[in-house]
PQR file with spaces between the fields and no chain letter, atoms N, CA, C, O and H, PARSE charges and radii, in Angstrom:
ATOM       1  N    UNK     1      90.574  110.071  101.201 -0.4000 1.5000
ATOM       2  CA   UNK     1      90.895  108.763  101.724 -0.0000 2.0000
ATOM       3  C    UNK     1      90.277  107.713  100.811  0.5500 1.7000
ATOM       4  O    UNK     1      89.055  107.668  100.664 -0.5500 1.4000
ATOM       5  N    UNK     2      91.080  106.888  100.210 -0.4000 1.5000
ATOM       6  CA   UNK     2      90.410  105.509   99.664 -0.0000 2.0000
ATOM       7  C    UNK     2      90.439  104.869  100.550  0.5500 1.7000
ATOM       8  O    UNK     2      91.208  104.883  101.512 -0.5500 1.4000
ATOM       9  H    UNK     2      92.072  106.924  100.329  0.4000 1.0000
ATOM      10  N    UNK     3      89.096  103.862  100.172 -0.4000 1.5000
ATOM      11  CA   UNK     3      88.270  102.789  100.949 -0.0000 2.0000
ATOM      12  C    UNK     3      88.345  101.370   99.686  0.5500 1.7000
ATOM      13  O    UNK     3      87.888  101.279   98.547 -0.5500 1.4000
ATOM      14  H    UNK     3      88.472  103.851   99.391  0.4000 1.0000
ATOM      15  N    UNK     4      89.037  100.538  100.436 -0.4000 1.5000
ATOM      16  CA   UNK     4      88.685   99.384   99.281 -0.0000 2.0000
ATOM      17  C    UNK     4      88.065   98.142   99.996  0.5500 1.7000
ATOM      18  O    UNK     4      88.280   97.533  101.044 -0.5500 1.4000
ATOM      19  H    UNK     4      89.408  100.611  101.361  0.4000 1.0000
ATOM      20  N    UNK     5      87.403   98.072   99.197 -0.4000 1.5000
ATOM      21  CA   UNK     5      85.610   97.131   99.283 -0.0000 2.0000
ATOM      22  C    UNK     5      85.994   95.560   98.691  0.5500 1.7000
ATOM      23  O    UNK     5      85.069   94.748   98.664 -0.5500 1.4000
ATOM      24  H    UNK     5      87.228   98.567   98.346  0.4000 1.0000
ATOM      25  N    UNK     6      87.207   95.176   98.270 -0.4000 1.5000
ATOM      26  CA   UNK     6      87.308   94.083   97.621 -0.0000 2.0000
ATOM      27  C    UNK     6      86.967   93.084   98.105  0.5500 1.7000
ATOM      28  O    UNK     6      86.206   92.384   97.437 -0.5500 1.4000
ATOM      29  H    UNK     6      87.958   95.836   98.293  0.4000 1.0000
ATOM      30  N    UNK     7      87.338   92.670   99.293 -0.4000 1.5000
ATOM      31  CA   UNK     7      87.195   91.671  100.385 -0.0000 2.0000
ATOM      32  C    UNK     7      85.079   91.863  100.254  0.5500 1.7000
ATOM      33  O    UNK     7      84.607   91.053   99.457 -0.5500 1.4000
ATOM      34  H    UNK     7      87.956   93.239   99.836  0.4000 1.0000
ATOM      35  N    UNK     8      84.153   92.680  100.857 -0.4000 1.5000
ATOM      36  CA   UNK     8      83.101   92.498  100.676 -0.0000 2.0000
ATOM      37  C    UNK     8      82.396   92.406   99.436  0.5500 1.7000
ATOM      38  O    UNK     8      81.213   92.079   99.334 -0.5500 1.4000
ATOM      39  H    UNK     8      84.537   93.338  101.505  0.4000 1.0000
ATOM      40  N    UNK     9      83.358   92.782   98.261 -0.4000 1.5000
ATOM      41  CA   UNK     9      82.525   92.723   96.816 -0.0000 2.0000
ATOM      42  C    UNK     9      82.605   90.728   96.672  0.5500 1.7000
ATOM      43  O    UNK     9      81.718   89.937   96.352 -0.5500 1.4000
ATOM      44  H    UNK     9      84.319   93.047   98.344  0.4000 1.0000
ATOM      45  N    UNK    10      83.702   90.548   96.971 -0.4000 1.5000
ATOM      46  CA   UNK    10      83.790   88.801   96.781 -0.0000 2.0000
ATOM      47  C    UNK    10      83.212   88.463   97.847  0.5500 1.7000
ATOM      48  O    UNK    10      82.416   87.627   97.419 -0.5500 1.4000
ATOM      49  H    UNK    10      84.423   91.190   97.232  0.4000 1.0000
ATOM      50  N    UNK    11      83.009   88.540   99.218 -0.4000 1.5000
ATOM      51  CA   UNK    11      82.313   87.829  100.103 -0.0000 2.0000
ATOM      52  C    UNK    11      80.498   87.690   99.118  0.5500 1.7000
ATOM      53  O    UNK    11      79.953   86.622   98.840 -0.5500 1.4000
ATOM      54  H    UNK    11      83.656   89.219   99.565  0.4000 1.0000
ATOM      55  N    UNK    12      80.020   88.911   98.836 -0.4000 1.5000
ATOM      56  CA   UNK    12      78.513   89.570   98.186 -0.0000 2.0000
ATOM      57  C    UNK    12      78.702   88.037   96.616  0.5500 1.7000
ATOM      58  O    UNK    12      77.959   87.069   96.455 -0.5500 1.4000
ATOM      59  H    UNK    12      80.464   89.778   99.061  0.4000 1.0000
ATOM      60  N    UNK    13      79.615   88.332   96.002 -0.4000 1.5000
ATOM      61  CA   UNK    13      79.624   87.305   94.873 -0.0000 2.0000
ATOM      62  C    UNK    13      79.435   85.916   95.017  0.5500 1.7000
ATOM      63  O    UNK    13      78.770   85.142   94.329 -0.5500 1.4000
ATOM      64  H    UNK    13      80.218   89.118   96.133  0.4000 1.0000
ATOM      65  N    UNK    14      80.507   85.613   96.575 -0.4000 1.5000
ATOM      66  CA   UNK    14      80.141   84.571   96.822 -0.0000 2.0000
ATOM      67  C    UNK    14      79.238   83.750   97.501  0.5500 1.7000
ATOM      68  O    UNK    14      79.314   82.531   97.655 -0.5500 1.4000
ATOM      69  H    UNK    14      81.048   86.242   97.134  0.4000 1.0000
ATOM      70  N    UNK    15      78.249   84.635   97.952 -0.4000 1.5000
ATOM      71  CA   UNK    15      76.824   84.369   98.374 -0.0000 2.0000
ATOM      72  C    UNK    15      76.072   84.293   97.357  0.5500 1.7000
ATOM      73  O    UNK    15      75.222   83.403   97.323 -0.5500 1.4000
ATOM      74  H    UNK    15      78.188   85.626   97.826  0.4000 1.0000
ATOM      75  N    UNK    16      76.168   84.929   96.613 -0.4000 1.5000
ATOM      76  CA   UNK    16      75.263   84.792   95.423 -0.0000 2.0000
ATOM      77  C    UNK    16      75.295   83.628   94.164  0.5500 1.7000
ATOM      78  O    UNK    16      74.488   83.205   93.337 -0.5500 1.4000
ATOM      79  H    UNK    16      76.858   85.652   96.640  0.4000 1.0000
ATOM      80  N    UNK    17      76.310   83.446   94.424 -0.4000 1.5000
ATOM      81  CA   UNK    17      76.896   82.117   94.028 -0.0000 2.0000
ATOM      82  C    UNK    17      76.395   80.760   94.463  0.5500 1.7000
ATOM      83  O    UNK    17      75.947   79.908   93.695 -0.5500 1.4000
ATOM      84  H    UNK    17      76.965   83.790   95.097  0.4000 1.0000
ATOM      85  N    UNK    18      76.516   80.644   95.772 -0.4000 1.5000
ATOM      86  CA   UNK    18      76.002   79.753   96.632 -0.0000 2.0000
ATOM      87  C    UNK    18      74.843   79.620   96.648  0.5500 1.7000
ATOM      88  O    UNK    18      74.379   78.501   96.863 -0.5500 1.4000
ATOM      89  H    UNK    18      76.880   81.336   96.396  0.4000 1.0000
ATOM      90  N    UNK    19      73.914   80.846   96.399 -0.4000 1.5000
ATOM      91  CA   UNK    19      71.983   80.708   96.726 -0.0000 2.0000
ATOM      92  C    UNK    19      71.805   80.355   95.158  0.5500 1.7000
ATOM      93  O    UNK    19      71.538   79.173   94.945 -0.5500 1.4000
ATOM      94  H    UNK    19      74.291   81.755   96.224  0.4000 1.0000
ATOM      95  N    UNK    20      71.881   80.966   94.338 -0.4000 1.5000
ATOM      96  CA   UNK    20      71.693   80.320   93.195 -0.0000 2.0000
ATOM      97  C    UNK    20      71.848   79.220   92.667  0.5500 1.7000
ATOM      98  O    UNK    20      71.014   79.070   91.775 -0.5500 1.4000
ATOM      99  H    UNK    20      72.097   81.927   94.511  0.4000 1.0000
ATOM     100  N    UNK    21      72.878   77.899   92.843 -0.4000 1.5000
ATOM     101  CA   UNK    21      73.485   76.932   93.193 -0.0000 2.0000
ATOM     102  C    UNK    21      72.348   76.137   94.264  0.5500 1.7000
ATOM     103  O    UNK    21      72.218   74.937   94.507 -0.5500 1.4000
ATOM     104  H    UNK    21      73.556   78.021   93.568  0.4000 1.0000
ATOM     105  N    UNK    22      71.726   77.129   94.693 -0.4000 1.5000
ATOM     106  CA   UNK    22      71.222   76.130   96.062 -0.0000 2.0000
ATOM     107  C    UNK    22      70.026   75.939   95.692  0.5500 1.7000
ATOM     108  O    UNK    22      69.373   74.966   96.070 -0.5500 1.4000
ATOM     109  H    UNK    22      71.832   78.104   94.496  0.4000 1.0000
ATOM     110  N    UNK    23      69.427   77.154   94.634 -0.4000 1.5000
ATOM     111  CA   UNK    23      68.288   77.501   93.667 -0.0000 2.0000
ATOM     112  C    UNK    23      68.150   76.901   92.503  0.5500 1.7000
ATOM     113  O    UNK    23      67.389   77.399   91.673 -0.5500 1.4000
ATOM     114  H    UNK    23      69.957   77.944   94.327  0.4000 1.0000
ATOM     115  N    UNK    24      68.758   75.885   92.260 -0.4000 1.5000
ATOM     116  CA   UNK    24      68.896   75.031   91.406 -0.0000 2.0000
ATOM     117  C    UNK    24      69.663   75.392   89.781  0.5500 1.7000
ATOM     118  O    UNK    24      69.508   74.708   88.770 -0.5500 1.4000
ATOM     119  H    UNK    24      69.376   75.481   92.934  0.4000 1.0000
ATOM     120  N    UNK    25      70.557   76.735   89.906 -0.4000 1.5000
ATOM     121  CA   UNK    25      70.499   77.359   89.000 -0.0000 2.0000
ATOM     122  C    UNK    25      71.753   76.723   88.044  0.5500 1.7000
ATOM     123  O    UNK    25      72.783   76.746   88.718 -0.5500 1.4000
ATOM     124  H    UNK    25      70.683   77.291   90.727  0.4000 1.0000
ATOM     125  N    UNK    26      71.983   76.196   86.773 -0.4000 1.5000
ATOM     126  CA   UNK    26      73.057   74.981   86.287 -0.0000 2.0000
ATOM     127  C    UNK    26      74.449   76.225   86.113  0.5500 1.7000
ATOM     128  O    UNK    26      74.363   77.331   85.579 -0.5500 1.4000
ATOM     129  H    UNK    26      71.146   76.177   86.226  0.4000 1.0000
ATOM     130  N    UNK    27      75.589   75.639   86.710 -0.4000 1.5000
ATOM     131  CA   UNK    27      76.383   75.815   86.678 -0.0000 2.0000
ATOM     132  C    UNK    27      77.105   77.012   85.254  0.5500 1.7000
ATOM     133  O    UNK    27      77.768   78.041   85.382 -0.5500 1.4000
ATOM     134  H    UNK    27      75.659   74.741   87.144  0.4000 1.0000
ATOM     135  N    UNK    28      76.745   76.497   84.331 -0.4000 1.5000
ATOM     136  CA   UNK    28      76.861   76.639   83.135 -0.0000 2.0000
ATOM     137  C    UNK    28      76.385   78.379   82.740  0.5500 1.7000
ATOM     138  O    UNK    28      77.087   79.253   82.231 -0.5500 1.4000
ATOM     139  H    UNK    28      76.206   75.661   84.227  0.4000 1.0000
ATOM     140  N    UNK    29      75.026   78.443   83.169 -0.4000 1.5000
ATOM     141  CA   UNK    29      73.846   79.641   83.431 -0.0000 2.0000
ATOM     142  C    UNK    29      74.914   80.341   84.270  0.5500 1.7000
ATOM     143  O    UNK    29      75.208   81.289   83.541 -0.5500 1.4000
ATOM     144  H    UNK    29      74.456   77.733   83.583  0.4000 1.0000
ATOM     145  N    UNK    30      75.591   80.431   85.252 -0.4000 1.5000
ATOM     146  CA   UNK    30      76.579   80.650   86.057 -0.0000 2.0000
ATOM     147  C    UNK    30      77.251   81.893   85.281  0.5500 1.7000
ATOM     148  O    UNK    30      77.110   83.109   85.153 -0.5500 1.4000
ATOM     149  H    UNK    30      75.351   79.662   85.844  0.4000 1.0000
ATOM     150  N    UNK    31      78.220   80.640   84.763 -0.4000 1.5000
ATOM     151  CA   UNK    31      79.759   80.468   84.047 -0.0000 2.0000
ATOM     152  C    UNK    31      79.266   81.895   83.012  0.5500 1.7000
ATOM     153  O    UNK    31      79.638   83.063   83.125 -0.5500 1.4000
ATOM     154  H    UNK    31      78.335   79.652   84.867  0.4000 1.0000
ATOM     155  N    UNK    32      78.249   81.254   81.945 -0.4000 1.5000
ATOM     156  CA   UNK    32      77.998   82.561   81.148 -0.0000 2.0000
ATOM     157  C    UNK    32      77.827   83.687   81.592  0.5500 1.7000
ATOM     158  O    UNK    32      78.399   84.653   81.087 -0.5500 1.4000
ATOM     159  H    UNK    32      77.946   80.306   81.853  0.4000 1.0000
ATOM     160  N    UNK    33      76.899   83.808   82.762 -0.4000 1.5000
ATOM     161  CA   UNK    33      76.530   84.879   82.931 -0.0000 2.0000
ATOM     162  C    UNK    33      77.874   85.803   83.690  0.5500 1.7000
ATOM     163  O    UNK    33      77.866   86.998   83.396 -0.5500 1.4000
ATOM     164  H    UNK    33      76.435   83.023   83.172  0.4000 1.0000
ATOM     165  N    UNK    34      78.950   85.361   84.583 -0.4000 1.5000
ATOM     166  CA   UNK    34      79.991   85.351   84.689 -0.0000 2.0000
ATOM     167  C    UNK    34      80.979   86.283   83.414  0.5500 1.7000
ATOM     168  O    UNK    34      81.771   87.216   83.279 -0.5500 1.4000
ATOM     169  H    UNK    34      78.956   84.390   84.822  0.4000 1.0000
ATOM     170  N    UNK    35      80.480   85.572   82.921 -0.4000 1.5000
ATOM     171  CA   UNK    35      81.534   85.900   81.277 -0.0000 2.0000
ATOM     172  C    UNK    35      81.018   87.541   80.930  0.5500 1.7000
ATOM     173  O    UNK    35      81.748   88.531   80.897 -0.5500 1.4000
ATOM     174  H    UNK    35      79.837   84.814   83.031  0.4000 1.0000
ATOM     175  N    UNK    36      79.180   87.470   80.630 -0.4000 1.5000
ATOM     176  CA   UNK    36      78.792   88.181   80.093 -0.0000 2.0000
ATOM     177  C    UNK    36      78.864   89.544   80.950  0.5500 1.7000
ATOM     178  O    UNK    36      78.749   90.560   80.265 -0.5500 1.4000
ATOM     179  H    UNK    36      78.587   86.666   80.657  0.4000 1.0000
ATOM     180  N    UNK    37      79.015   89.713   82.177 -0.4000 1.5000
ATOM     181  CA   UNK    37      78.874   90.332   83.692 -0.0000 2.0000
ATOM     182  C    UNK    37      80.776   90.779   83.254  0.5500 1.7000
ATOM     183  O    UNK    37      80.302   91.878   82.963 -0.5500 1.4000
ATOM     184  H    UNK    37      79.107   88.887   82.733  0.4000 1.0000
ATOM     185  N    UNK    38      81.626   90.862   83.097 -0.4000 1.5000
ATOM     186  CA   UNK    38      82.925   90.616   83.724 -0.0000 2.0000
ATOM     187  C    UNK    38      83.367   91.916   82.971  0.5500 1.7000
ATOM     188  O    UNK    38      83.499   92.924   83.666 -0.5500 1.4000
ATOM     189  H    UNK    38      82.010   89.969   83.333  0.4000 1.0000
ATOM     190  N    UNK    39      83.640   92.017   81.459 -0.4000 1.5000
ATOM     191  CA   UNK    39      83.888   93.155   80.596 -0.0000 2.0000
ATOM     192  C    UNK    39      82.987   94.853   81.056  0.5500 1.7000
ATOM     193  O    UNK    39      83.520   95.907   80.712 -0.5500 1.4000
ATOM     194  H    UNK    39      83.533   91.198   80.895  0.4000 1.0000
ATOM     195  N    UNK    40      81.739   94.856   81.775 -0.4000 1.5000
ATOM     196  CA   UNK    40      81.215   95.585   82.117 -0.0000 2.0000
ATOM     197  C    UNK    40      81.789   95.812   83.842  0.5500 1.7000
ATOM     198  O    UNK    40      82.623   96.718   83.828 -0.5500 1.4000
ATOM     199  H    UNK    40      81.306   93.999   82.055  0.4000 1.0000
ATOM     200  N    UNK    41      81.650   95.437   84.820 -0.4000 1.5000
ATOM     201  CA   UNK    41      82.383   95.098   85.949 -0.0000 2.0000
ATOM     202  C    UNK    41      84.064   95.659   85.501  0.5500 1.7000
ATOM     203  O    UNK    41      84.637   96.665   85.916 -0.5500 1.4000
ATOM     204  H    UNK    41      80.973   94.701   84.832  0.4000 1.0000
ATOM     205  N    UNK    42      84.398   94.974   84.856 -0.4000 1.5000
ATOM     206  CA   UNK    42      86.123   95.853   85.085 -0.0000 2.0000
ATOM     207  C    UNK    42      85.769   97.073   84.555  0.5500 1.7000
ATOM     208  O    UNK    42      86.013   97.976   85.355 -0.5500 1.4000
ATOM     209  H    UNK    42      83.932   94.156   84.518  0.4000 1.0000
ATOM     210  N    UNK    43      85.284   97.457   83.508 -0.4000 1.5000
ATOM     211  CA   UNK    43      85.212   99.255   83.506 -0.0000 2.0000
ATOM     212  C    UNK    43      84.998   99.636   84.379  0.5500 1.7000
ATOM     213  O    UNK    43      85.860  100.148   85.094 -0.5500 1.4000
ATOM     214  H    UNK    43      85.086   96.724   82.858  0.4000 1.0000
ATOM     215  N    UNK    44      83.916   99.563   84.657 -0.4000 1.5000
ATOM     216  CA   UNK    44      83.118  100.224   86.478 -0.0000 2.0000
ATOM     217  C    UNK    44      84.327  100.337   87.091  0.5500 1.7000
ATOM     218  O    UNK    44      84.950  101.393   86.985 -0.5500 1.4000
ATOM     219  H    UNK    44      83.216   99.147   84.076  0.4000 1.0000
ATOM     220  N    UNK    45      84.892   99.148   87.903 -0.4000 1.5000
ATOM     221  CA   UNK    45      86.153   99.084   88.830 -0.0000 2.0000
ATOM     222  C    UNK    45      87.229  100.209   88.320  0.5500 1.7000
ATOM     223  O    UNK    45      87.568  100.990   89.209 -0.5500 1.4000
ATOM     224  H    UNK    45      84.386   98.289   87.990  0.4000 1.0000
ATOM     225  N    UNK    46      87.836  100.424   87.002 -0.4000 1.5000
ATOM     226  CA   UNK    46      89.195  100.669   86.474 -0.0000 2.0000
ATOM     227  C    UNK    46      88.874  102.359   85.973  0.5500 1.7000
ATOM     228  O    UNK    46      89.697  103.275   85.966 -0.5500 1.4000
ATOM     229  H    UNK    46      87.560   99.789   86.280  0.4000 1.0000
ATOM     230  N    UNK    47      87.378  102.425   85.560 -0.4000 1.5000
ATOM     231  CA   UNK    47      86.982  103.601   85.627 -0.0000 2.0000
ATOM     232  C    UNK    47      86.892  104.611   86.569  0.5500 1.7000
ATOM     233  O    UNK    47      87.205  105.787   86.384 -0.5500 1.4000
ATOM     234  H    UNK    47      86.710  101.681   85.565  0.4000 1.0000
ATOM     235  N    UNK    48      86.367  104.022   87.786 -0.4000 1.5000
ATOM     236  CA   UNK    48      86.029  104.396   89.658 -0.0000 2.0000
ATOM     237  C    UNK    48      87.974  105.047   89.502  0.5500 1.7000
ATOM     238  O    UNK    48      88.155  106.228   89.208 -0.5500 1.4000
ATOM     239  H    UNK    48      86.112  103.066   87.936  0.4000 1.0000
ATOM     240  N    UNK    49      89.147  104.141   89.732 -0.4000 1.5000
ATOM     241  CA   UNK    49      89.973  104.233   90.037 -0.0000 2.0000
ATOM     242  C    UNK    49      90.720  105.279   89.372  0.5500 1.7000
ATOM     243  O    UNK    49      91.534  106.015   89.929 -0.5500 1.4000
ATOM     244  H    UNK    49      89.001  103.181   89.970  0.4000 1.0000
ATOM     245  N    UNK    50      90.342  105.308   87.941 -0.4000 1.5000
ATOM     246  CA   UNK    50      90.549  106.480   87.220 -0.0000 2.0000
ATOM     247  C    UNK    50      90.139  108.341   87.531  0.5500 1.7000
ATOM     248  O    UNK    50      90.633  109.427   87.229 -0.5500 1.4000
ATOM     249  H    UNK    50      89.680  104.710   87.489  0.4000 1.0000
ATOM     250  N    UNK    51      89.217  107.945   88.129 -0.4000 1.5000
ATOM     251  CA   UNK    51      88.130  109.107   88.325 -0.0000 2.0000
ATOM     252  C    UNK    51      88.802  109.574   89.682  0.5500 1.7000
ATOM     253  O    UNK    51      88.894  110.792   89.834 -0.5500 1.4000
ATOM     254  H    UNK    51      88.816  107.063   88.375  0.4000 1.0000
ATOM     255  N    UNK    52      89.407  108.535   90.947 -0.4000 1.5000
ATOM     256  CA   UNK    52      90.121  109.245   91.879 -0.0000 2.0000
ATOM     257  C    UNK    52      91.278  109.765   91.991  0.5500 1.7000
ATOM     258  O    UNK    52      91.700  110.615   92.775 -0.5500 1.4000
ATOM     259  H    UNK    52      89.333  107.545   90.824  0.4000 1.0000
ATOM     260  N    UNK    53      92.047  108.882   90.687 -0.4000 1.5000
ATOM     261  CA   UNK    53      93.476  109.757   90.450 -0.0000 2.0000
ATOM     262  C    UNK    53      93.795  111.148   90.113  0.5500 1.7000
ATOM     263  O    UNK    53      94.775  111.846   90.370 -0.5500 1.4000
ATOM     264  H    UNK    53      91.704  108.191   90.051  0.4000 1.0000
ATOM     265  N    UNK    54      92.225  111.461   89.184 -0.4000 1.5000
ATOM     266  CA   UNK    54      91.923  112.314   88.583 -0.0000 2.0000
ATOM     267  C    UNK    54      92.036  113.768   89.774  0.5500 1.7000
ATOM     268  O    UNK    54      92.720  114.787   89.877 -0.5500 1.4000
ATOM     269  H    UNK    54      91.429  110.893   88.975  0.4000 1.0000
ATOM     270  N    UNK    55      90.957  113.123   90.488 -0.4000 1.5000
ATOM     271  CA   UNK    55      90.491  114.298   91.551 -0.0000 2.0000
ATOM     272  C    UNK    55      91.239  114.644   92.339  0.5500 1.7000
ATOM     273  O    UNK    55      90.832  115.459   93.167 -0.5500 1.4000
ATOM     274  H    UNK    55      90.402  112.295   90.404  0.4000 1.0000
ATOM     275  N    UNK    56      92.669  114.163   92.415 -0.4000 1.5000
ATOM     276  CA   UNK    56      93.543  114.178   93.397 -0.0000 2.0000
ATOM     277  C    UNK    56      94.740  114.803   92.510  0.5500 1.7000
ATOM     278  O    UNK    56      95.575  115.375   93.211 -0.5500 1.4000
ATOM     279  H    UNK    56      92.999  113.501   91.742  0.4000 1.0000
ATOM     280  N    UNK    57      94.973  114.819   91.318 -0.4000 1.5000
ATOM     281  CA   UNK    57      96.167  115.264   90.774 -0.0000 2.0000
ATOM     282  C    UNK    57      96.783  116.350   91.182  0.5500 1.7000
ATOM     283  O    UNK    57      98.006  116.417   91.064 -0.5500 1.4000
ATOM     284  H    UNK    57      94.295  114.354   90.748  0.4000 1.0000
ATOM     285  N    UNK    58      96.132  117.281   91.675 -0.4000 1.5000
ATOM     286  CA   UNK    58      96.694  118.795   91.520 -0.0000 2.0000
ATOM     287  C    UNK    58      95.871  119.993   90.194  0.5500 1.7000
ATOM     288  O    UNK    58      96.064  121.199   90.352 -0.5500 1.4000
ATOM     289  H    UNK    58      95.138  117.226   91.772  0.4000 1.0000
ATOM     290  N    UNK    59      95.042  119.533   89.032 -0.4000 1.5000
ATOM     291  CA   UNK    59      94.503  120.092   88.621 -0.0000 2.0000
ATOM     292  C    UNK    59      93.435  120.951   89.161  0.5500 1.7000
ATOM     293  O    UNK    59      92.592  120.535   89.956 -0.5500 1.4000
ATOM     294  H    UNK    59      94.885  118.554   88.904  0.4000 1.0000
ATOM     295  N    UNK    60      93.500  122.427   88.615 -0.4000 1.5000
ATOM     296  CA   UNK    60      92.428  123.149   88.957 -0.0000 2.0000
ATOM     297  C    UNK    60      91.514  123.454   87.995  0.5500 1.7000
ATOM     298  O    UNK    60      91.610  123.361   86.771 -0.5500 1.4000
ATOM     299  H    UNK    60      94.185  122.764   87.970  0.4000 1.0000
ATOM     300  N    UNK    61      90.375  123.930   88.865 -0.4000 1.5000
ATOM     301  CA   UNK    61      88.926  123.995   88.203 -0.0000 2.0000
ATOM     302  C    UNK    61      89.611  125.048   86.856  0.5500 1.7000
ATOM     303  O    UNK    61      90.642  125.712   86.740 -0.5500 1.4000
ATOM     304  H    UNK    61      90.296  124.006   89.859  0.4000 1.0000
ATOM     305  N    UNK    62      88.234  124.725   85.841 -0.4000 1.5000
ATOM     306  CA   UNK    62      88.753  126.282   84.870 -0.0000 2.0000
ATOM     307  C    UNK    62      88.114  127.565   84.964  0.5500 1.7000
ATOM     308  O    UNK    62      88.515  128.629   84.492 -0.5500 1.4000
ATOM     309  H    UNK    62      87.398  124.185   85.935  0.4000 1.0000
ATOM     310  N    UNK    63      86.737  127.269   85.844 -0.4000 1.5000
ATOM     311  CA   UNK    63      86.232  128.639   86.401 -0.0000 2.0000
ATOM     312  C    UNK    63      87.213  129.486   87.260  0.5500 1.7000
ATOM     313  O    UNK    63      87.021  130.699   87.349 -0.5500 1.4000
ATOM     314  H    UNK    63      86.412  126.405   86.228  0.4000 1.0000
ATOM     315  N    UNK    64      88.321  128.856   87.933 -0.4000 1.5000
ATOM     316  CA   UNK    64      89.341  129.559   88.546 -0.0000 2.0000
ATOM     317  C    UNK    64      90.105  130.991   87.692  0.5500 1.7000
ATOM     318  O    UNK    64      90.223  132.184   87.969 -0.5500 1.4000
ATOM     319  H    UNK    64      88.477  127.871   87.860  0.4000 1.0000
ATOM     320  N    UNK    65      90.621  129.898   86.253 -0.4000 1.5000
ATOM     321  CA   UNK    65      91.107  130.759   85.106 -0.0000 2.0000
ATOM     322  C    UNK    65      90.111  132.002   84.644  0.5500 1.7000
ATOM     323  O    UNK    65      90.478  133.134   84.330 -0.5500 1.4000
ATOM     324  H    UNK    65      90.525  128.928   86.028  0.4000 1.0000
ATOM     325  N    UNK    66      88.737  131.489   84.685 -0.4000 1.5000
ATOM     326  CA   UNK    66      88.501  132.328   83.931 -0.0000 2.0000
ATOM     327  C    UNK    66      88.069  133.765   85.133  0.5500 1.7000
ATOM     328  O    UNK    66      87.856  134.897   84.701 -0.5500 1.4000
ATOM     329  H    UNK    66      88.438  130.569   84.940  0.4000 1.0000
ATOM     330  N    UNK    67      88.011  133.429   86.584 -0.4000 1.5000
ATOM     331  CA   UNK    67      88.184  134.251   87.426 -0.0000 2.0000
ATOM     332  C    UNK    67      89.062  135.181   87.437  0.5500 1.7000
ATOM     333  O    UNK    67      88.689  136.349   87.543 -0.5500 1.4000
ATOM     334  H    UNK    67      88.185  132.508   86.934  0.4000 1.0000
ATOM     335  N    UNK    68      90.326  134.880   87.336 -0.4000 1.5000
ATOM     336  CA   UNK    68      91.446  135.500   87.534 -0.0000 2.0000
ATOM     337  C    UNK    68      91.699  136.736   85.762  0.5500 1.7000
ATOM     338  O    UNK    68      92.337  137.763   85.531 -0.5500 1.4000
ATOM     339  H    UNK    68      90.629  133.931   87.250  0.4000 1.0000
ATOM     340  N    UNK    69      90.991  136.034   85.128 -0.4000 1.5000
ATOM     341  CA   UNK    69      91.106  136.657   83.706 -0.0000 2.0000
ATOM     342  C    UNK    69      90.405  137.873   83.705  0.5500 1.7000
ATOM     343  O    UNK    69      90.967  138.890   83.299 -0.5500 1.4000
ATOM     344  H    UNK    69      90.472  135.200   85.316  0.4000 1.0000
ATOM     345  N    UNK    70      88.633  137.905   84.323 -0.4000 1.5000
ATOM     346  CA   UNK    70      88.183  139.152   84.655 -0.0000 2.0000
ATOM     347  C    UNK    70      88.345  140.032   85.507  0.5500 1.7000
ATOM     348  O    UNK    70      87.764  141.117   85.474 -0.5500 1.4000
ATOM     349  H    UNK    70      88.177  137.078   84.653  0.4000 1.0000
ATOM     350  N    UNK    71      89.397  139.574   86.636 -0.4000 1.5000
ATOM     351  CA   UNK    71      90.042  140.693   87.220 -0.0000 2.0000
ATOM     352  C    UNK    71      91.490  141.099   86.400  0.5500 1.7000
ATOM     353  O    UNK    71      92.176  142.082   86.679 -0.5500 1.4000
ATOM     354  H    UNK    71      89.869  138.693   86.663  0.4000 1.0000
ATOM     355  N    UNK    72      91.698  140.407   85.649 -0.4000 1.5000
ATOM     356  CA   UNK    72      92.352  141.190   84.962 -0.0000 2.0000
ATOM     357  C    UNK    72      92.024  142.262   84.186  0.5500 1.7000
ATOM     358  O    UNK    72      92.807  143.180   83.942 -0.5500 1.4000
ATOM     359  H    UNK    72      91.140  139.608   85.422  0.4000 1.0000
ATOM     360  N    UNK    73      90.546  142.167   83.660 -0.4000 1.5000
ATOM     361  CA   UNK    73      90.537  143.277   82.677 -0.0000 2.0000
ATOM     362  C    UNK    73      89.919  144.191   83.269  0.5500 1.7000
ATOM     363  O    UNK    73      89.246  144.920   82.540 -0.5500 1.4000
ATOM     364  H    UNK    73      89.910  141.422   83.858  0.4000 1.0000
ATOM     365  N    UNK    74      89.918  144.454   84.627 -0.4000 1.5000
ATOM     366  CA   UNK    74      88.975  145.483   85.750 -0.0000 2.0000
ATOM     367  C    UNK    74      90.273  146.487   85.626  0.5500 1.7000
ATOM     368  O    UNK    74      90.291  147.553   86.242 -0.5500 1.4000
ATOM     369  H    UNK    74      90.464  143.861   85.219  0.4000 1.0000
C-alpha cells in the first residue's frame, strides 16, 4: 500500500517557514537555502518512488535461482 505524505511534508515546510520569518531570519537566507535544499530533496522523493516500483514489479529474488539450480544437480 502507498501512503502519500505530501499534504504534511508542505504543511512541516510551511511552519518552518513561518518560525524562521518570525526568528528574524532574511528572506533571502530563505530563498538560498531553498535553492541549495531542493536538488537533494527531489532525489530523496523520485528515488523513494523508484525503489517502490521496483519492489512491486514481479521480479524475483536470485537466491531463488540459485535454489532451484542445486536441486537440480541432486
Amino acid at each position: 500500500m502507498k501512503s502519500n505524505h505530501g499534504g504534511l511534508y508542505a504543511v512541516a515546510v510551511a511552519i518552518a517557514v513561518v518560525g524562521a520569518l518570525t526568528l528574524g531570519v532574511p528572506v533571502g537566507t530563505l530563498a538560498i537555502l531553498g535553492i541549495a535544499l531542493a536538488c537533494p530533496l527531489m532525489m530523496f522523493f523520485m528515488m523513494r518512488g523508484t525503489h517502490d516500483q521496483n519492489t512491486h514489479s514481479g521480479h524475483h529474488d536470485r537466491r531463488e535461482d540459485n535454489d532451484h539450480d542445486d536441486a537440480e544437480r541432486l
